[in-house]
Structures are given as C-alpha cells and as structure tokens.
C-alpha positions as CSV (number, residue, x, y, z in Angstrom):
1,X,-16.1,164.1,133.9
2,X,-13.8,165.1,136.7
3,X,-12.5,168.2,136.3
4,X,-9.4,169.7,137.7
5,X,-6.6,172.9,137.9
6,X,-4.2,170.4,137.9
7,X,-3.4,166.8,138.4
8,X,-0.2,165.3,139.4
9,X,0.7,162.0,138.1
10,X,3.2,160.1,141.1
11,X,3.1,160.0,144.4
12,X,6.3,160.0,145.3
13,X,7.8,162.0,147.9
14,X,8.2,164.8,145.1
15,X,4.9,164.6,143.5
16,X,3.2,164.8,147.5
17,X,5.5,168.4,147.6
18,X,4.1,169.3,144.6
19,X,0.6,168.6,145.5
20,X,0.8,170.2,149.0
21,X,2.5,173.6,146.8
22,X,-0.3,173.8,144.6
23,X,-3.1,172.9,147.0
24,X,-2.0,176.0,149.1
25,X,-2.5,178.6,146.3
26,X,-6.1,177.6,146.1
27,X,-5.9,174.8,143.0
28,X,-8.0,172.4,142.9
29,X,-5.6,169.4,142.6
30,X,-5.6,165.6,141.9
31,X,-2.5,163.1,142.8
32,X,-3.0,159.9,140.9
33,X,-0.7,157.0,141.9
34,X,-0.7,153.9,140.4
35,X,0.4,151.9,143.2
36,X,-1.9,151.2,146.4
37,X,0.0,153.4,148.5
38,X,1.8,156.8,148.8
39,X,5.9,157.2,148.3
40,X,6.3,153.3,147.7
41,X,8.4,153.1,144.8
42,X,12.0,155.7,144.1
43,X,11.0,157.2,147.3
44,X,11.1,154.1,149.9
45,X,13.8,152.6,147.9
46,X,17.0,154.7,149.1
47,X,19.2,156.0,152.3
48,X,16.8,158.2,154.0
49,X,19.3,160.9,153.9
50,X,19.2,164.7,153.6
51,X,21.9,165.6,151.6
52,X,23.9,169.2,152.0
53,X,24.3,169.5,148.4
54,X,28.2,168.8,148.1
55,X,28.8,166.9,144.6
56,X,26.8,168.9,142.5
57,X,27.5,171.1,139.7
58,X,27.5,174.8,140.9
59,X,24.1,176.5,139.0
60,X,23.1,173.2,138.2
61,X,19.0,172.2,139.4
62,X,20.6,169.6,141.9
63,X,22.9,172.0,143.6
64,X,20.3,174.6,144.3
65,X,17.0,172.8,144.7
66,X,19.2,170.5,147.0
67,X,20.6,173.7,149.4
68,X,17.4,175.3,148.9
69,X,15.0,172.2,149.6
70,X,17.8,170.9,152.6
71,X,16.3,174.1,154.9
72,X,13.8,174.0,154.0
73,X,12.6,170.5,154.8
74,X,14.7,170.6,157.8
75,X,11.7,173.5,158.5
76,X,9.1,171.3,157.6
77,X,10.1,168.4,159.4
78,X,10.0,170.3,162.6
79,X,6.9,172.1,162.4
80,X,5.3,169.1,161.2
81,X,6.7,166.8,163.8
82,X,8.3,164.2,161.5
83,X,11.2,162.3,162.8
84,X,14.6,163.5,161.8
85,X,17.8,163.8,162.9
86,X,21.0,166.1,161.9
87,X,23.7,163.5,162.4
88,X,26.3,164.7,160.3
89,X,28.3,163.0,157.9
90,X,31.9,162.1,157.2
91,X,33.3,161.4,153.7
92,X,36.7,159.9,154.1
93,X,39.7,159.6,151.3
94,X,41.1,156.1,151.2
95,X,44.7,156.9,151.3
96,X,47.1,160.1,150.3
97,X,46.4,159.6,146.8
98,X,42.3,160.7,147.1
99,X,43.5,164.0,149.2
100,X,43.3,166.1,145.9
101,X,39.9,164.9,145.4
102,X,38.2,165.9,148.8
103,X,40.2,169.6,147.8
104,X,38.2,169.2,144.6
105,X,35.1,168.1,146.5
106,X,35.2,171.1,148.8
107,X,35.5,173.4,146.4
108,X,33.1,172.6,144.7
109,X,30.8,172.1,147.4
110,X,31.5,176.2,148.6
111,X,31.0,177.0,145.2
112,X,27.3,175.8,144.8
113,X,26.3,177.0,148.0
114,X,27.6,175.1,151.0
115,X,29.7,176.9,153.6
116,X,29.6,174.8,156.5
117,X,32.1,171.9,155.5
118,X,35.0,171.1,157.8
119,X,38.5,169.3,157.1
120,X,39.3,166.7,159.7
121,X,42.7,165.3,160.3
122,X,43.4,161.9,161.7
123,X,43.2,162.9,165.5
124,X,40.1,164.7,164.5
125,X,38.4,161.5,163.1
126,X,39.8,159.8,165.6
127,X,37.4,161.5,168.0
128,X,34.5,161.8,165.9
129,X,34.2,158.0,164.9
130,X,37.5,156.0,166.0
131,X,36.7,152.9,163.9
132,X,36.8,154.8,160.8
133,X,40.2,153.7,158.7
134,X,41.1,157.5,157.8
135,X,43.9,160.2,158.1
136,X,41.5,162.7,155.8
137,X,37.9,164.0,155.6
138,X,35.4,166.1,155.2
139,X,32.8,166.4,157.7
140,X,29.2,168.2,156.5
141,X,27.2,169.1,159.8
142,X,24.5,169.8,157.4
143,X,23.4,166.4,156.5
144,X,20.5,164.4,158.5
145,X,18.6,161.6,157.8
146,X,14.6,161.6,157.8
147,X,11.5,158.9,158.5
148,X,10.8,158.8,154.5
149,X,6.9,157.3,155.6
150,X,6.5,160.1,158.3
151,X,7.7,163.0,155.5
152,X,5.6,161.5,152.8
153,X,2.0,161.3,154.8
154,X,2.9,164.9,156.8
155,X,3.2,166.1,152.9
156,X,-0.4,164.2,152.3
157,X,-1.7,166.1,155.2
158,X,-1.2,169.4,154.2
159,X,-1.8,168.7,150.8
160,X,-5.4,167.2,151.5
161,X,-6.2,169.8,154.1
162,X,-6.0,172.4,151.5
163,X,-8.7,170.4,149.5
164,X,-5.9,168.1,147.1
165,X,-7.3,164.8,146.6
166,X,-5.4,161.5,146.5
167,X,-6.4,158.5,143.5
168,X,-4.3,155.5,144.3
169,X,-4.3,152.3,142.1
170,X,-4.9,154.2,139.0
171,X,-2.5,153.2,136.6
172,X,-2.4,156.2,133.8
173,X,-2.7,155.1,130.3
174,X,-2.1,158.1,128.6
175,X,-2.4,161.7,128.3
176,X,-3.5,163.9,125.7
177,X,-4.7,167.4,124.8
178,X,-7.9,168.5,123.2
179,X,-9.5,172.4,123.1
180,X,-6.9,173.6,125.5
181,X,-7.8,170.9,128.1
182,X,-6.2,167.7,129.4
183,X,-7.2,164.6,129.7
184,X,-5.5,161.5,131.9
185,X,-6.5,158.6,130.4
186,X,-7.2,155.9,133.4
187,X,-6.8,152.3,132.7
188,X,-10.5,150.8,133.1
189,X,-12.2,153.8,133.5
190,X,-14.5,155.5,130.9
191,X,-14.5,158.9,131.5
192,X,-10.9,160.7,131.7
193,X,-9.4,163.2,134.7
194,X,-9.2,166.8,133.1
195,X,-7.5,169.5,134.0
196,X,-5.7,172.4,133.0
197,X,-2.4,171.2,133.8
198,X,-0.8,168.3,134.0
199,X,2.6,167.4,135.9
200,X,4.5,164.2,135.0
201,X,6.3,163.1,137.8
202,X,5.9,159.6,137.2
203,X,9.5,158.3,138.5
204,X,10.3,155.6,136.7
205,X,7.6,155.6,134.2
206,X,7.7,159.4,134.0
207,X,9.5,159.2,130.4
208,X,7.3,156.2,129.0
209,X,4.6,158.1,130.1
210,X,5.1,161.3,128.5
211,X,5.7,159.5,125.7
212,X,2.0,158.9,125.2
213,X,1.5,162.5,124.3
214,X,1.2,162.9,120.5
215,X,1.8,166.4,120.6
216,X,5.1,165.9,122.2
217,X,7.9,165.7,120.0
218,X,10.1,162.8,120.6
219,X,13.3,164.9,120.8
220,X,11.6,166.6,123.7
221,X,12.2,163.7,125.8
222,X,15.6,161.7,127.1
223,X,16.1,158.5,127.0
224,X,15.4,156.4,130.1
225,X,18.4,154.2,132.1
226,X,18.2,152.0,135.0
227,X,20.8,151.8,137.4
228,X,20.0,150.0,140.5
229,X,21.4,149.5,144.0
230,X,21.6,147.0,146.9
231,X,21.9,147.6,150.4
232,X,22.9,145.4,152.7
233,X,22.2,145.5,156.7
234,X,24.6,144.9,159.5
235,X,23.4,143.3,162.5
236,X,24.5,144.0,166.0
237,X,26.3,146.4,167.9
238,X,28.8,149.3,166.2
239,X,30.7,152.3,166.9
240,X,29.2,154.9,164.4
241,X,27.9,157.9,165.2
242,X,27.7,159.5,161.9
243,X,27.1,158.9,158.2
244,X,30.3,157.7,156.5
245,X,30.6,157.9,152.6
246,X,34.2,157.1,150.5
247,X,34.3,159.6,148.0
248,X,31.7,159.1,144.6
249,X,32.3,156.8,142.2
250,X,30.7,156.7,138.6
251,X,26.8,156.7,138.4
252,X,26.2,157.1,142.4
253,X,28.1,157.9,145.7
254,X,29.6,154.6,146.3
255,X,28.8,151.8,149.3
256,X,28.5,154.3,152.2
257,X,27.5,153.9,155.9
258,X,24.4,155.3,157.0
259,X,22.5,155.4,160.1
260,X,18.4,155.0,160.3
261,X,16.3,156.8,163.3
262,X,17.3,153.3,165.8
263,X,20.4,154.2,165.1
264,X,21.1,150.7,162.9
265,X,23.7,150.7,159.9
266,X,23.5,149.6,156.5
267,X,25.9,149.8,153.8
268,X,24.8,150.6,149.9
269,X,24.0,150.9,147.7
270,X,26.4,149.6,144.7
271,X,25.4,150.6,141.0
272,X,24.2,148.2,138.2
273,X,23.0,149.2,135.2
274,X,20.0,147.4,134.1
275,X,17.6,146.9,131.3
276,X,14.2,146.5,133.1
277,X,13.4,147.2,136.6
278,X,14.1,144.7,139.1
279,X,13.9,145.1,143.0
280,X,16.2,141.2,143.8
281,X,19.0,141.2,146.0
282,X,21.6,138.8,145.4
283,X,22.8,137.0,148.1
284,X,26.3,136.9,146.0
285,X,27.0,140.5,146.4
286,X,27.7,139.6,150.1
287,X,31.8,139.2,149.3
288,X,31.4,142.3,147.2
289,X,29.8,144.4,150.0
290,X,31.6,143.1,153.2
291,X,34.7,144.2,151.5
292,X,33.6,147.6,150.8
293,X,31.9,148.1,154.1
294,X,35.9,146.8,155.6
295,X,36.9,149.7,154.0
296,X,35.2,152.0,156.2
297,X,35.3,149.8,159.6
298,X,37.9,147.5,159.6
299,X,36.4,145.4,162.5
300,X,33.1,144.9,160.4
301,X,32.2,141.3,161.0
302,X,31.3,140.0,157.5
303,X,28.7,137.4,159.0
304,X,26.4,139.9,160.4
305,X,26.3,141.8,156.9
306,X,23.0,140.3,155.1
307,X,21.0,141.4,152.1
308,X,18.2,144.2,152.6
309,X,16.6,146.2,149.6
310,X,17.3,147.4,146.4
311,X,16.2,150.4,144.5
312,X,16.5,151.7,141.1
313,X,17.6,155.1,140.2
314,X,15.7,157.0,137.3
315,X,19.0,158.1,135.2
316,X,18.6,159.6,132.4
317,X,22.7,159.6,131.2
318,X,24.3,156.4,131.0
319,X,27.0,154.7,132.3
320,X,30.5,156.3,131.5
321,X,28.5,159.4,130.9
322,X,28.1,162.7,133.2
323,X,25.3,162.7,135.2
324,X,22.1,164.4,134.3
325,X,20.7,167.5,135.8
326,X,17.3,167.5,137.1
327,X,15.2,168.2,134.1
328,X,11.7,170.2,135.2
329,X,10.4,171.4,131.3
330,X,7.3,173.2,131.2
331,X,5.8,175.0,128.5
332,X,8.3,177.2,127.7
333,X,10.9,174.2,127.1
334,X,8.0,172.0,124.6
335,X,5.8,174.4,123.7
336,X,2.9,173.0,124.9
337,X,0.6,175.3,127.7
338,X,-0.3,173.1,130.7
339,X,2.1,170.5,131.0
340,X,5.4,170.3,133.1
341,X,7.4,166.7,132.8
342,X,9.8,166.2,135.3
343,X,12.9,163.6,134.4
344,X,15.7,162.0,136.2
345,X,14.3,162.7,139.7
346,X,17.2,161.0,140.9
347,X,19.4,161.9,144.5
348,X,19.1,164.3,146.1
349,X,15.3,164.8,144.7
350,X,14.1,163.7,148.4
351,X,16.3,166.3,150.2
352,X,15.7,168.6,146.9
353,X,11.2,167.3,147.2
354,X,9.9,171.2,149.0
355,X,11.9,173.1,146.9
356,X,11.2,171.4,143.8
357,X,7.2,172.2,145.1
358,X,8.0,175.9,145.0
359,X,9.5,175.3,142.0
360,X,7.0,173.6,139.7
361,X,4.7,176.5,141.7
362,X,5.9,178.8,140.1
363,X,6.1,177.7,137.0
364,X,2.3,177.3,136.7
365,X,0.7,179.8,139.2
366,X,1.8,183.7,138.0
C-alpha cells in the first residue's frame, strides 16, 4: 500500500504548483496524471498569456489569485530561467460606441488591484502598433506571455527535488474515505494510493471525478459545461508588437491577437458551447475568423490565416450566465477533513497557477 501526506490528482500547470507548494513544507506528495505526460490537456490548450487581472470581479478568487499569482510567476519564471516575455497588451474599443465600456473596464480593473493601466488615444496607438484599426484603448504593461512546457517541467523540478513524486498514465477511478484515510482508486491496479489528503484538480474531469465520493453530497458539486475554442495561425510577416484583444464578449475574451516567444501571431479563440469534449478544428470557421482578426489588422491577408488548435474551457456557468469564480472548497466548505476539490480552473488559472499553490497550502498545512 502506498502511503502518502497528500496526492494530487492533475497535472496540469496548477496541480504541478500545488505539488511543488506542498513538497516544500516537507509533505510527502504524489501527482497522478492520467495522461502520459505533464500539463497536456487545459494547460497546453490556450494563449500562453499572463494575464494582469483586468476583467475580474473585485474580491472575487480570479481577481486576486490572478494579481497575486501574475508577480509572482513573473518571479518564478526568472529565477527559474523559463522563457517569458512582458510584451504588453492593448485592448482596443471598436468604434465611439464601446468607449463607455473600456471606462467600465478600467475601473474595474483599479478596483481589484491593478494600477498600471494606461488610456491611449489614436496618435498613441498609432505609435505603439500603427496597424491596429483604433481611436481608443487600454494598454496593460503588466501582461506577458510564457513557454507553457518550460513553466510546467521548472514546476516539476522543484516539486520532485523536494521529494514529490510524479505517476503518469494512471487514470483515477475513484476516491473514497475509510478510518480517516484516503484511498485513490487506480484503474488496473490492486492496491489503492492513500493518503491523508486529497486535492482534485482534475480539469476537465475534476467534477466527474469528485463525484465518485459517496460521502460527498451531490449539492456540493456544480454542474460541468464545455465551452471550447479555436485558434487559428497567421503565416508570414506582421506589424505587431503587442497583444491585442477587442473587448470581452460572453463566455471568454473574444478572438484576440497574441504573440508566442518567435514572435508569430494567432488569433482565438472563439466560444462554442459543447456537450462532450472535442479538440477538431473546422476548417469552416476560416470566414468567421479572418473577419474578426480584420477587425484588429485591416491588412490581414485572409489566405495566410489557417486552422491551429482548440481547447476546451472547464466552465462551470453556462452560456447567458455570469461567469463562475474559481471554486477551491476544502473541508470547511463539505465537511469532509482531507479533501480540497478545485472547479472551473478556467482563465487566468495559468497566470493565477503559484498563487493558487500558496493557496491550497494553506488550506492544508497550519
């Protein structure tokens, strides 16, 4: 029987924080991934982007764990040596009619914590990024973009050098709790993982999953929705310098512009709310995307825009509805010692992923 402080069930970029927060008080930790390798599912599926914590609700989880977590994985990502950049990023109102909004947007940006945003005019964006189609923006000088596969094994480092150890393909079949103990259930294995505690962050699964736990009662848990994206890539030579995002729309941020570490573009993603997960990019979004990508460079040439990845977002409210909060409940939320589920680890849970660590941290170790 293995036996353990804790185990950690994901290995996303959030569960690898986790592991590496624990590891360094002295727990003996286990990180059990279904998958064959580390941060390959909600984790290598979006923009690579540290975000400065601009849409969400002041004293809301998101707003803070994303201000918080933003330093500090800038810090980490320096010491550790992982490639990152702080390119900035521009969100741009469409015409005089979306002016209010950025107000709005500014607002409440300061209000949960952000102090750095500037207000450009149109000779100011002229400067900054000339092929952008704008008279009015906000520019965050806060916001960077980050190798998501460098981040993700630096977080394993640390993690296993304070003595965590990694399980990959081990699908989890269920948990449950028995004298105080408990004990993952691994598919086609005999003998269970034990352990003290237990921390869900399963992604996509992470609500099917905790709904293996008898003792949890069902109104304990959300229900969870699928909204997926598409990205599409843009071949060839371009003018931008920065990110550039129009302002959100409902479920995500809409198409934006961003920039990876070669200093490529790609535009995404859309939303599409699903019913099962699904990774396919249509190739008929291309008319869809080339027009919202014009939007933000005129000049784009629509035949060097092609299909690139997808990703599904782990909502847990639906379409038309707000969206969720982070939801991090541990034992004083379901009454049950040991156990912390985390739900709707959604954006900005990469930039939010160190500070979420601390978090979960301190929930267990007093």
């Amino acid at each position: 029987m293995m036996q353990f402080d804790c185990a950690i069930i994901g290995a996303g970029i959030v569960g690898l924080a986790i592991a590496r927060a624990l590891a360094n008080t002295g727990m003996s930790v286990v990180l059990i991934e279904q998958e064959g390798r580390i941060a390959g599912g909600i984790s290598s599926r979006n923009s690579g982007v540290i975000h400065a914590g601009i849409y969400y609700p002041p004293g809301s989880l998101k707003a803070r764990l994303c201000v918080e977590g933003r330093e500090r994985l800038y810090d980490f990502c320096a010491r550790a040596g992982v490639p990152h950049r702080k390119v900035g990023k521009l969100i741009f109102a469409a015409g005089p009619e979306q002016s209010a909004e950025l107000d709005r947007l500014s607002a409440n940006a300061a209000a949960g914590g952000v102090d750095d945003l500037v207000r450009l005019d149109a000779a100011q964006i002229r400067r900054m990024e000339p092929a952008l189609d704008s008279r009015d923006c906000l520019f965050s000088p806060s916001t960077g973009i980050v190798d998501v596969a460098a981040l993700a094994l630096a977080l394993l480092g640390e993690a296993e050098a304070s003595g965590a150890l990694l399980a990959l393909r081990t699908p989890v079949e269920r948990i449950e709790q028995a004298a105080g103990i408990w004990r993952v259930h691994l598919a086609e294995e005999e003998e269970p993982v034990e352990a003290a505690w237990v921390v869900n962050c399963a992604g996509l699964s992470a609500v099917a999953l905790a709904g293996t736990i008898e003792a949890l009662s069902p109104p304990a848990l959300p229900v969870m929705r699928y909204a997926k994206g598409v990205y599409f890539a843009y071949s060839g030579r371009h003018p931008f310098n920065h990110l550039v995002y129009p302002l959100p729309e409902p479920g995500g941020l809409g198409v934006h512009l961003t920039l990876d570490l070669d200093g490529a573009i790609r535009f995404g993603p859309d939303v599409e709310w699903i019913d099962a997960v699904d990774y396919q990019v249509p190739a008929d979004r291309h008319a869809a995307f080339a027009t919202a990508a014009q939007r933000i460079w005129p000049e784009l040439d629509p035949d060097r825009l092609h299909p690139d990845f997808a990703g599904v977002r782990p909502k847990i409210s639906g379409k038309g509805q707000p969206n969720a909060d982070f939801v991090i409940s541990g034992p004083e939320d379901h009454r049950l010692p040991g156990l912390v589920n985390l739900f709707g680890i959604e954006s900005p849970g990469l930039t939010s992923s160190l500070a979420i660590g601390e978090h979960v941290r301190g929930m267990i170790v007093h």
